[in-house]
C-alpha positions as CSV (number, residue, x, y, z in Angstrom):
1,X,2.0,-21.0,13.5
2,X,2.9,-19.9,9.8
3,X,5.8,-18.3,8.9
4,X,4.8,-15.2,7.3
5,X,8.4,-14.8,5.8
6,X,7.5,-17.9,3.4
7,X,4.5,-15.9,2.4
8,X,6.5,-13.4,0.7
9,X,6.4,-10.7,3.5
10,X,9.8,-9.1,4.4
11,X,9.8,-7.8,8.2
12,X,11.7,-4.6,8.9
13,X,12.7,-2.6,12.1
14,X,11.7,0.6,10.5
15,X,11.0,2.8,7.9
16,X,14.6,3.6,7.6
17,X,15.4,0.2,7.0
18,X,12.5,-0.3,4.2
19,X,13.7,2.6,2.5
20,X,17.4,1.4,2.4
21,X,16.4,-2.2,1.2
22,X,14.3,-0.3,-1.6
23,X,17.3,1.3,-2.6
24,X,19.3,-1.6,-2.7
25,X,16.8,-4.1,-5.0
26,X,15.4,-1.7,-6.9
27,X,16.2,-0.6,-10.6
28,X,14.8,2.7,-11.9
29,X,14.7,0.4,-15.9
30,X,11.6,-1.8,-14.3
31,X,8.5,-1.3,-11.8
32,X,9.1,-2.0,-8.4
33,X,5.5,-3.2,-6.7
34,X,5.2,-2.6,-3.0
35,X,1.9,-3.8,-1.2
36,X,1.6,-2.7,2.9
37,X,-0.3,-5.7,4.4
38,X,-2.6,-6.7,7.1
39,X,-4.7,-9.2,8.5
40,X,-7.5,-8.9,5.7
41,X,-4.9,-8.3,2.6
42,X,-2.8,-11.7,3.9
43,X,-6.2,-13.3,4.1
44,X,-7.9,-11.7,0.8
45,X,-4.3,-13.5,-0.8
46,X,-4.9,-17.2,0.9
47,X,-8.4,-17.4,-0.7
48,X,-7.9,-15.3,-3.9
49,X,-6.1,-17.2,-5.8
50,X,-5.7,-14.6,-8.5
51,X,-5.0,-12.1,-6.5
52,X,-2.3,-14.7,-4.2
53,X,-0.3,-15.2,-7.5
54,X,0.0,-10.9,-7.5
55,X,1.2,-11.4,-3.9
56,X,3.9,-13.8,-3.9
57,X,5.5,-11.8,-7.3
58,X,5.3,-8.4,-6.1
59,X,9.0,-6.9,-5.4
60,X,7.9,-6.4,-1.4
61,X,5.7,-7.0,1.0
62,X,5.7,-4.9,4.5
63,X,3.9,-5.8,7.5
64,X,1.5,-2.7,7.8
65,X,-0.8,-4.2,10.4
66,X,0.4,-5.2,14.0
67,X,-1.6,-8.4,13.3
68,X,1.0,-9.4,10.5
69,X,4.2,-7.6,12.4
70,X,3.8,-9.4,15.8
71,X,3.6,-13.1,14.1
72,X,6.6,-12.1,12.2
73,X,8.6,-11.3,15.4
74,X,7.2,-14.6,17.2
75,X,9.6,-16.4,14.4
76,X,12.5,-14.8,15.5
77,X,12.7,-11.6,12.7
78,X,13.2,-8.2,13.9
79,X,9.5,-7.1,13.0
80,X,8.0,-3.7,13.7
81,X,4.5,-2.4,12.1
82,X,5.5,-0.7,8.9
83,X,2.2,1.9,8.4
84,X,1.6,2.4,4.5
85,X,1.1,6.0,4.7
86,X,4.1,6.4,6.7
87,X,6.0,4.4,4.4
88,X,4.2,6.2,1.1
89,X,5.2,9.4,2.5
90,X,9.0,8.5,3.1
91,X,9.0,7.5,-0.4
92,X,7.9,11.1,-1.5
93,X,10.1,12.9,0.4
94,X,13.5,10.4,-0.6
95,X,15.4,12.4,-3.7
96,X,16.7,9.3,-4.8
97,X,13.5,7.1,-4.4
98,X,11.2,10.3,-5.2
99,X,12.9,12.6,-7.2
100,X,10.6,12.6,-10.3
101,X,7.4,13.3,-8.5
102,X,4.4,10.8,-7.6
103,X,1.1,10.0,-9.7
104,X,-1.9,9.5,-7.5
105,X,-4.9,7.0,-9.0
106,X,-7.5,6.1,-7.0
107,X,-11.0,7.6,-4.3
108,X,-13.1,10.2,-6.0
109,X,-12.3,13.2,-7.3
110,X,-12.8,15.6,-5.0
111,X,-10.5,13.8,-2.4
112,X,-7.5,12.5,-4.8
113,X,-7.8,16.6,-6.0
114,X,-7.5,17.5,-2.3
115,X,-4.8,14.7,-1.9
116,X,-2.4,15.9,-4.7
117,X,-3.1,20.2,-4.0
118,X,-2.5,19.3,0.0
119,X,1.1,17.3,-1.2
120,X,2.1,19.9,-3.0
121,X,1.4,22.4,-0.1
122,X,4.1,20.7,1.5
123,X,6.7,20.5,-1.3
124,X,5.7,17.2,-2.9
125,X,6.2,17.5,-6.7
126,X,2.7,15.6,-8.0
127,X,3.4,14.6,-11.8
128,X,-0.4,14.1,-12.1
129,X,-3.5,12.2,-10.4
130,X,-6.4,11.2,-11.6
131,X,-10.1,8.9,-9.3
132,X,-10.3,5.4,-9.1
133,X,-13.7,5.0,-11.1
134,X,-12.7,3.7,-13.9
135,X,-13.0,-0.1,-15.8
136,X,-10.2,-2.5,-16.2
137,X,-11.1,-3.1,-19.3
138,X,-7.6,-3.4,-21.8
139,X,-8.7,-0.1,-23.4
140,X,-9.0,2.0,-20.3
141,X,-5.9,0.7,-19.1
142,X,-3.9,1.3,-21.9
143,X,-5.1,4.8,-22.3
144,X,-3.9,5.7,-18.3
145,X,-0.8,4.6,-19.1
146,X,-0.4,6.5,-21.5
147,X,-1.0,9.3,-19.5
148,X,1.1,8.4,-16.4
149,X,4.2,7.3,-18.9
150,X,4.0,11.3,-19.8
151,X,4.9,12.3,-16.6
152,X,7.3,10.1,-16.4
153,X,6.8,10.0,-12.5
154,X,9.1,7.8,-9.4
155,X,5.8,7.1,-7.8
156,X,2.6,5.8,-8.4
157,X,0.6,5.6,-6.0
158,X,-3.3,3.7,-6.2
159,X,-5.6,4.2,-3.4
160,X,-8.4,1.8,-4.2
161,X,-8.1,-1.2,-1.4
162,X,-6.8,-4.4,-2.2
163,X,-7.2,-6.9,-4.0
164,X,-8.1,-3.9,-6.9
165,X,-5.3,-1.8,-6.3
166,X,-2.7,-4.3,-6.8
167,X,-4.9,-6.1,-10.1
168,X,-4.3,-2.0,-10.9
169,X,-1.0,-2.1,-10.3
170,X,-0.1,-5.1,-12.2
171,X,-2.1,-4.1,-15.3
172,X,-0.5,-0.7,-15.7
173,X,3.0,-2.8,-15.3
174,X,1.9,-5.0,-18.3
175,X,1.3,-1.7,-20.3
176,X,4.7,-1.0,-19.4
177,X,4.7,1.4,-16.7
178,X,8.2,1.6,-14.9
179,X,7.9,3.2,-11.5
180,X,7.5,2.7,-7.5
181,X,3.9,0.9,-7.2
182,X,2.6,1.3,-4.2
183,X,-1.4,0.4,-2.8
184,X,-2.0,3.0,-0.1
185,X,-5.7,1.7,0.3
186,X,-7.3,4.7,2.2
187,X,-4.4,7.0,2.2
188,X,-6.3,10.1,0.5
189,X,-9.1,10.2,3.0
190,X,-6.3,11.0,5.4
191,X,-4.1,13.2,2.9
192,X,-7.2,14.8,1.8
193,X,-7.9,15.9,5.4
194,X,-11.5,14.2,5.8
195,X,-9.8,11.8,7.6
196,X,-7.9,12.4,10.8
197,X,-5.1,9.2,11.5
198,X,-5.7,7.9,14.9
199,X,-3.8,10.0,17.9
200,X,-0.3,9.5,18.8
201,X,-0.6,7.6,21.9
202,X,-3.0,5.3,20.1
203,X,-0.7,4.6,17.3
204,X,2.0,3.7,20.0
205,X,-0.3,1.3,21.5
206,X,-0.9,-0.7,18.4
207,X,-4.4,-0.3,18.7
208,X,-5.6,1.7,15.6
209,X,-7.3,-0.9,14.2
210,X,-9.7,-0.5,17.7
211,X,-9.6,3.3,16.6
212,X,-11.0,2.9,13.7
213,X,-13.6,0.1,14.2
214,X,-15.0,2.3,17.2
215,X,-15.6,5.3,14.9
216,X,-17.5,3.7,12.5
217,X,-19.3,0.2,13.3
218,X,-19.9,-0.5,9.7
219,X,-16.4,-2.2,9.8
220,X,-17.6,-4.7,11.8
221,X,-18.2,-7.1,9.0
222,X,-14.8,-6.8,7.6
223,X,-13.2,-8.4,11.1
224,X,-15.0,-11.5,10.2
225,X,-12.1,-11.8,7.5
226,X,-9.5,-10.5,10.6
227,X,-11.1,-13.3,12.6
228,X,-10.7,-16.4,9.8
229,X,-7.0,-14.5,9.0
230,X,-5.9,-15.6,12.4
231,X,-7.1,-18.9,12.0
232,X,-5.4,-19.5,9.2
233,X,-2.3,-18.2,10.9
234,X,-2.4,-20.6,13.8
235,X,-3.3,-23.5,12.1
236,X,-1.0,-26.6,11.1
């Protein structure tokens, strides 16, 4: 079996323990890219190879996925399942990690709207936010950069599913974009409140991913990916 350590993922024991190793490798003068991975973002990296050179350059890579913090643990590290909207929302509420507000780029409008007014319900200072429909041609690019670099913001966070969240990410960073990156994939549906997360006790089970296949089948196909992920994993 694979280490996944030598594929750039870092396990941790908690959020705690992310946060404090964010603290201690980051440096607010550069961008800081964090991408929260399971089985079908490892995978989407072994056979992309574009989007594999993003992945083993990225400043961290948490195991957000039971199917990539168990292997993890079966090499010896101390690996628990680090949840990207858990993690995305410790960021927010950390003054030194946090403490110039968050951009939000990505889902449509109506739910990154709902996203950014329902964060700053609870306190959150959103700098700005803005859908996820947009080309990635240079000229696009350049002009949301200019438009986060305003704001001058701690976070950004880009909710458009990997691989295009992270080929987001690293083009903003080429425009020169100095922040906390993080790809929260579906994170607005849930922040948005048209999404509920799955229910405690299911969560402490590890068995969201079941939770989510079982209320709504058309993720059926994407397990096919989980499937040849494992396979991949096991294999010498």
């Amino acid at each position: 079996m694979k280490d996944l350590r030598h594929f750039n993922i870092t396990p941790f024991s908690s959020i705690s323990d992310t946060l404090l190793y964010i603290k201690q490798s980051y440096t607010t003068q550069g961008a800081y890219h964090i991408i929260t991975a399971n089985p079908e973002i490892v995978y989407e990296a072994v056979i992309n190879k574009d989007y594999n050179n993003i992945f083993k350059q990225v400043e961290l890579v948490v195991a957000d996925g039971i199917g990539v913090a168990l292997p993890l643990s079966w090499k010896g590290a101390e690996s628990q399942r680090i949840p990207g909207i858990e993690l995305f929302e410790a960021l927010l509420h950390d003054e030194q990690l946090g403490g110039n507000g968050v951009y939000l780029v990505g889902a449509k409008a109506d739910v990154v709207a709902k996203s950014a007014n329902n964060l700053i319900d609870k306190g959150v200072n959103v700098c700005g936010y803005r859908d996820g429909f947009f080309s990635l041609e240079l000229e696009t690019i350049q002009d949301i950069a200019i438009e986060i670099k305003k704001h001058k913001p701690s976070i950004i966070a880009v909710a458009m599913g990997a691989p295009r969240q992270d080929i987001v990410i690293s083009l903003l960073r080429k425009e020169g974009v100095n922040a906390i990156f993080i790809g929260v994939g579906g994170a607005f549906d849930v922040l948005s409140g048209n999404l509920k997360r799955a229910p405690i006790l299911i969560q402490k089970l590890k068995i969201e991913w079941l939770y989510r296949l079982l209320g709504d089948l058309r993720r059926l196909p994407r397990y096919k990916k989980i499937f040849n992920y494992f396979v991949w994993l096991f294999k010498e």
